[in-house]
Phi, psi and omega in degrees: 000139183245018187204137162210069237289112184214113175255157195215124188233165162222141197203129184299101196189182140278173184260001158292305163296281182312357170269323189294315190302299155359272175257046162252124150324294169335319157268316184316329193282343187270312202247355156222087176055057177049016161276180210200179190216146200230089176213164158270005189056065175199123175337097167130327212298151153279148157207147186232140170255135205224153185254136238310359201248012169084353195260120191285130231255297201206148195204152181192219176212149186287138147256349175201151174209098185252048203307150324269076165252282199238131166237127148241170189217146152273176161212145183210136182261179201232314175257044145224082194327318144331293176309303174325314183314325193277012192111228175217141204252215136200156209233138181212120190254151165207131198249113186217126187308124190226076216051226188303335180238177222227133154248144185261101193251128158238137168234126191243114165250180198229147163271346180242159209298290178260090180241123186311325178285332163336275194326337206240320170308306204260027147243313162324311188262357156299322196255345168270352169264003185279334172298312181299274195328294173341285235279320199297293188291001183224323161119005183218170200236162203288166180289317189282016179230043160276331150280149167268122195283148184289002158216059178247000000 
């Protein structure tokens, strides 16, 4: 991969919780833009994110499923025809207990250089994980991600 976006957040919760927030709908939906994710969670599964209109947002495959340590995903986005283009990208979370709190490494890398999901990722996911955090601690998810924007 030759580009790689990595954010490091910590968040008071367990690494039990913060894995249930991670793929469980019920939380995806509150804190990042009413979407929701479509997987069995088990290493070759597909998996897809799907968007408040049901229509799969980004899609991909499990490549590691270590509950609650580690997930990687391929990822490809599906509705920015740019984006699409480049292919799959891949995503890796890692969750390691750090006293009262989880620290959270999301690293998403990319193969192409100048990449449209790069471009879109490294506004995005600073702000859906800052909701995620909101959400674990505090019980509400930040406002601006509670929708799916509307000119998208």
């Amino acid at each position: 991969m030759s580009r790689q976006f990595i954010h490091v957040t910590y968040i008071r919760t367990t690494p039990e919780k913060l894995w249930e927030a991670l793929i469980r709908p019920e939380f995806t939906r509150r804190y990042w833009v009413e979407s929701w994710q479509d997987c069995e969670w088990k290493v070759g599964a597909p998996w897809r994110m799907l968007g408040p209109d049901g229509e799969v947002k980004d899609a991909g495959e499990v490549l590691e499923y270590d509950p609650p340590r580690r997930l990687v995903l391929s990822w490809r986005n599906e509705f920015i025809p740019e984006a699409k283009a480049e292919g799959y990208s891949r995503c890796t979370y890692e969750l390691e207990p750090a006293g009262d709190a989880v620290k959270l490494t999301l690293t998403h890398e990319f193969q192409t250089e100048n990449s449209r999901l790069y471009q879109g990722v490294s506004g995005g996911w600073p702000l859906i994980l800052a909701s995620l955090k909101s959400l674990l601690e505090t019980g509400d998810a930040l406002e601006a991600t509670k929708r799916w924007p509307e000119n998208v």
